[in-house]
Rosetta silent file (secondary structure, phi, psi, omega in degrees, C-alpha in Angstrom):
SEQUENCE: XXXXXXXXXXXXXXXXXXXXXXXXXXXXXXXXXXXXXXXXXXXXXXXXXXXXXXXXXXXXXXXXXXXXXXXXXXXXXXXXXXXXXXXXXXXXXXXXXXXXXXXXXXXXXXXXXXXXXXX
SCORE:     score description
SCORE:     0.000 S_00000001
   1 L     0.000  130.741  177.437    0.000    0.000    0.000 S_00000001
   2 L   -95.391 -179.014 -158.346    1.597    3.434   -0.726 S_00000001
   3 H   -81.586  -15.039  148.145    1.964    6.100    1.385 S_00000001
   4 H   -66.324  -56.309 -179.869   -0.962    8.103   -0.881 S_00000001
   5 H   -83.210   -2.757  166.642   -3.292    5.933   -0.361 S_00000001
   6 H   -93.474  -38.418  156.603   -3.040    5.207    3.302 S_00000001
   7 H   -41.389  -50.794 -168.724   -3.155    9.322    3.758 S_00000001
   8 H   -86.187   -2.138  149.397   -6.232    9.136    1.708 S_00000001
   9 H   -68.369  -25.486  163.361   -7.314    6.431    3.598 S_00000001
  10 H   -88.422    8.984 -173.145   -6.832    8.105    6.957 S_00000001
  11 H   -88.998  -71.516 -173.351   -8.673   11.508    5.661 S_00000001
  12 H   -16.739  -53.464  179.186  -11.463    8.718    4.609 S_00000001
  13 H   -39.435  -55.127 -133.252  -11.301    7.729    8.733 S_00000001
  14 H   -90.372  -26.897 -169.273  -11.449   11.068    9.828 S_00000001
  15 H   -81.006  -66.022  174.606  -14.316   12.573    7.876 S_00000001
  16 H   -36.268   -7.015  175.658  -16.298    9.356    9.093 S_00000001
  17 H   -86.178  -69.416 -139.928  -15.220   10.295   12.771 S_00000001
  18 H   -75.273  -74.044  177.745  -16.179   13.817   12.144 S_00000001
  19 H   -36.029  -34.493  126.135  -19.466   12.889   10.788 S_00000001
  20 H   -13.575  -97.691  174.567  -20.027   11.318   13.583 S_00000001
  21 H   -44.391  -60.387  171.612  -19.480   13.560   16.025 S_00000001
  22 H   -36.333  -53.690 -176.459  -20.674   16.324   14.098 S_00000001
  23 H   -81.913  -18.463 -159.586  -24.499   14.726   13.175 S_00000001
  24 H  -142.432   43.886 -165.711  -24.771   12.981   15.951 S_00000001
  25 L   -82.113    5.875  150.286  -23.551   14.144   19.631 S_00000001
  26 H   -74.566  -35.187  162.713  -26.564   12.823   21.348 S_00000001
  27 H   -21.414  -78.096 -178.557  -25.031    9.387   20.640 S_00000001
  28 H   -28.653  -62.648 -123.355  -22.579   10.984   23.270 S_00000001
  29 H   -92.242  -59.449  171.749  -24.667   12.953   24.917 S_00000001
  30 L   -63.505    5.663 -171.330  -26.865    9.922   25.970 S_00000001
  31 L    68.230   50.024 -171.332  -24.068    7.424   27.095 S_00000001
  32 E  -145.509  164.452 -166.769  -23.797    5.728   24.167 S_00000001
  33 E  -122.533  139.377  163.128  -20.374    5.210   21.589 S_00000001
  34 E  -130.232  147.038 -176.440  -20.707    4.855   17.833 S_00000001
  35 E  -143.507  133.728 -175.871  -17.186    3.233   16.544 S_00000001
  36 E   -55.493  151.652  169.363  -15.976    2.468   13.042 S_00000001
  37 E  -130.082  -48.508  170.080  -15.244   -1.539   13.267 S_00000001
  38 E  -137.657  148.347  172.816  -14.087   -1.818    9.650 S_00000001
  39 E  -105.096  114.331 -159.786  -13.438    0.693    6.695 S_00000001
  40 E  -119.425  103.416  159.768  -12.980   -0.566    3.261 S_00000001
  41 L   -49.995  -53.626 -164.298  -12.085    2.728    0.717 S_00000001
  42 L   -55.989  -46.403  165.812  -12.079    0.435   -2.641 S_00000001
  43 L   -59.818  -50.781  169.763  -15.272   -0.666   -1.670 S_00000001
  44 L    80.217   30.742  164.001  -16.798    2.558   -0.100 S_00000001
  45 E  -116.873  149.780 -161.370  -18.147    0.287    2.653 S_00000001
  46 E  -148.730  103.775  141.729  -18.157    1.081    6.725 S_00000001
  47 E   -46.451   95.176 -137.909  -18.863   -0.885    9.381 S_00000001
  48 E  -150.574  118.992 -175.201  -20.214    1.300   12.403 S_00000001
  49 E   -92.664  127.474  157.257  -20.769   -0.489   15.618 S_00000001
  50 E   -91.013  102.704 -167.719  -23.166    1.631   18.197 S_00000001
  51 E  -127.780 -178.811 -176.696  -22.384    0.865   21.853 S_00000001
  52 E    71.119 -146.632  174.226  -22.748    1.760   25.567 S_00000001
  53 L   -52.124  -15.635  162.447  -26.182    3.013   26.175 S_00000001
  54 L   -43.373  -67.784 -168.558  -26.953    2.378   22.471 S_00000001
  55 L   -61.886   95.033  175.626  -26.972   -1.116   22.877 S_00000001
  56 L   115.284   27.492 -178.415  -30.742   -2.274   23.803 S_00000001
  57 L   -95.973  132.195 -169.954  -32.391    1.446   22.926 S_00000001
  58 L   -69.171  -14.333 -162.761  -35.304    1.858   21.554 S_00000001
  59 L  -113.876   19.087  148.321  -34.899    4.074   19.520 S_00000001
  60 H   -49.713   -4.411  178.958  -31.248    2.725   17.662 S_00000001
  61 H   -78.433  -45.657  161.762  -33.159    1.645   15.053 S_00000001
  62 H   -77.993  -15.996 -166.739  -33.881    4.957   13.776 S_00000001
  63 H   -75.360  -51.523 -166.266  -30.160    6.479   15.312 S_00000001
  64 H   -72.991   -3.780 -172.868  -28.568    3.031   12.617 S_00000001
  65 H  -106.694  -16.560 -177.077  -31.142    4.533    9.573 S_00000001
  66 H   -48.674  -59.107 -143.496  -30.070    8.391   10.063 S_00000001
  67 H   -79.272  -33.371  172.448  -26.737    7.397   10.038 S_00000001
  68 H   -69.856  -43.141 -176.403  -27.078    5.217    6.684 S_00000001
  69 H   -68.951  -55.668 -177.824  -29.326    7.630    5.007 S_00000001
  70 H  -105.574   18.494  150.922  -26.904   10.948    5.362 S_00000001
  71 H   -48.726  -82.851 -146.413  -23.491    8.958    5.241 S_00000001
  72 H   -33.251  -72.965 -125.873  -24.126    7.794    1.785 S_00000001
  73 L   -98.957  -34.067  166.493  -24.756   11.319    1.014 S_00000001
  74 L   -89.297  -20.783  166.812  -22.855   13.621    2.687 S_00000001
  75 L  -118.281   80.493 -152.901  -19.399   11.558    2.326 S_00000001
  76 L   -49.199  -23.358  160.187  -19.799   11.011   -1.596 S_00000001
  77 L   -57.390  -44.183  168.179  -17.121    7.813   -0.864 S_00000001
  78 L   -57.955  105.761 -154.484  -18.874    6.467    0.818 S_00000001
  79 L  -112.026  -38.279  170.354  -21.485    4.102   -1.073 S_00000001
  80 E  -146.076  147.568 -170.917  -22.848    1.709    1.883 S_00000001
  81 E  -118.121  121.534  162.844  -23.063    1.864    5.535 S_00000001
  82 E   -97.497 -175.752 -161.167  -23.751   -1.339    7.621 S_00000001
  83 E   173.805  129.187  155.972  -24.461   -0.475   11.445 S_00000001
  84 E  -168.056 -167.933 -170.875  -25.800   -2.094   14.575 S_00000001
  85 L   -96.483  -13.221 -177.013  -25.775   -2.642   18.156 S_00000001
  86 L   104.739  -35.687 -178.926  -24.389   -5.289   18.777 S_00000001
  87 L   -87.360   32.160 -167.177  -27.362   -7.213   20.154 S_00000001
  88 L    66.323 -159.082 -170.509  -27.995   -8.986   16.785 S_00000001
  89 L   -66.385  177.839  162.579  -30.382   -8.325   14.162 S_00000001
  90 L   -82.481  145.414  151.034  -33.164   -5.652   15.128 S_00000001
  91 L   -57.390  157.011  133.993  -36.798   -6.961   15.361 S_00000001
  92 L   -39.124  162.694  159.098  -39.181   -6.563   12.563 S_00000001
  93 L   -74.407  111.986 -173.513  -41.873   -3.982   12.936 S_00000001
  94 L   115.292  -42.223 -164.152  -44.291   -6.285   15.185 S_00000001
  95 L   -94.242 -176.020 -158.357  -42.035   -9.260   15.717 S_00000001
  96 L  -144.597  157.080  154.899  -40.567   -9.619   19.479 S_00000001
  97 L   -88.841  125.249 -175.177  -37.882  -11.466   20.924 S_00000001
  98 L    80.666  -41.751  178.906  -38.344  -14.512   22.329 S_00000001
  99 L  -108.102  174.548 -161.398  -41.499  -13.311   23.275 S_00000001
 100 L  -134.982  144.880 -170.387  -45.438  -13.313   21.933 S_00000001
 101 L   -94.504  155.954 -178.757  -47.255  -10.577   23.509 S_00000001
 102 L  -133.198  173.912 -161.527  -50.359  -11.233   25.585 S_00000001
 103 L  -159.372  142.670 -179.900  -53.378   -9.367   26.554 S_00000001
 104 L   -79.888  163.219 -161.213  -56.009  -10.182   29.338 S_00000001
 105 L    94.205  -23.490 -159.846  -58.329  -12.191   28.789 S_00000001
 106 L  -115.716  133.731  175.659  -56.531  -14.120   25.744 S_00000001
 107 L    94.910 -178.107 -164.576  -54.538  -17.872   26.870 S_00000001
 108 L  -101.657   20.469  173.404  -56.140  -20.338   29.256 S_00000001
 109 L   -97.738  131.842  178.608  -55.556  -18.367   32.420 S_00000001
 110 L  -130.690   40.860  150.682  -59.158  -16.648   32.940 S_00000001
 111 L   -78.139   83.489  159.759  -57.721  -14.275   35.573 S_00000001
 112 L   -86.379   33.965  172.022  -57.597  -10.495   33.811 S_00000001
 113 L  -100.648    7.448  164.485  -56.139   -9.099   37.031 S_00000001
 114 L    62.811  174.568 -121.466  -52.102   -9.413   35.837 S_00000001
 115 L   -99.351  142.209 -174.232  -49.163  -10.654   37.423 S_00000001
 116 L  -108.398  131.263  164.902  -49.463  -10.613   41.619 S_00000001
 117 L   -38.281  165.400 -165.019  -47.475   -8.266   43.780 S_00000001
 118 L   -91.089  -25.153 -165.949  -44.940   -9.896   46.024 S_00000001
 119 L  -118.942    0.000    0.000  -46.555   -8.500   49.097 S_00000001
């Protein structure tokens, strides 16, 4: 690799840092990290890991499509952004993990008075 293209690879870093910080200091702000995990220039692909309070938020879903939608567009190298949390895929709109939502009245328990205090 020559010594031009790892400088234009480390401008490539930094304006992806910067964008970062720049669009998105609530990340921060909120206890949460967003960190490059891989950079490919040839490619124009970026791995961007979201961590700390990120990780399990509800609203990271929309924080990873922000960040995809005005990459692409504001760093013209940049042609696709993957992104997550860390926690695996995201749900569907609707689906749940692990779990199937329930509602009283519905299942063979024909108790609608919910789960009993402790006391």
């Amino acid at each position: 690799m020559s010594t031009d293209s790892t400088s234009a690879d480390s401008e490539l870093k930094d304006r992806v840092v910067n964008f970062l910080r720049r669009n998105f200091p609530q990340i921060q702000m909120h206890g949460g990290n967003a960190a490059i995990q891989r950079l490919d220039p040839e490619t124009g692909e970026v791995d961007i890991q979201l961590g700390g309070a990120c990780s399990g938020c509800g609203i990271s879903p929309m924080t990873i499509q922000a960040i995809k939608s005005r990459m692409v567009k504001e760093i013209p190298e940049i042609e696709e952004v993957h992104a997550d949390t860390g926690q695996g895929a995201e749900p569907e709109m609707g689906e749940t993990e692990g779990m199937s939502p329930s509602f009283p009245g519905e299942g063979g328990d024909d108790s609608d008075e919910g789960p009993q205090a402790p006391f």
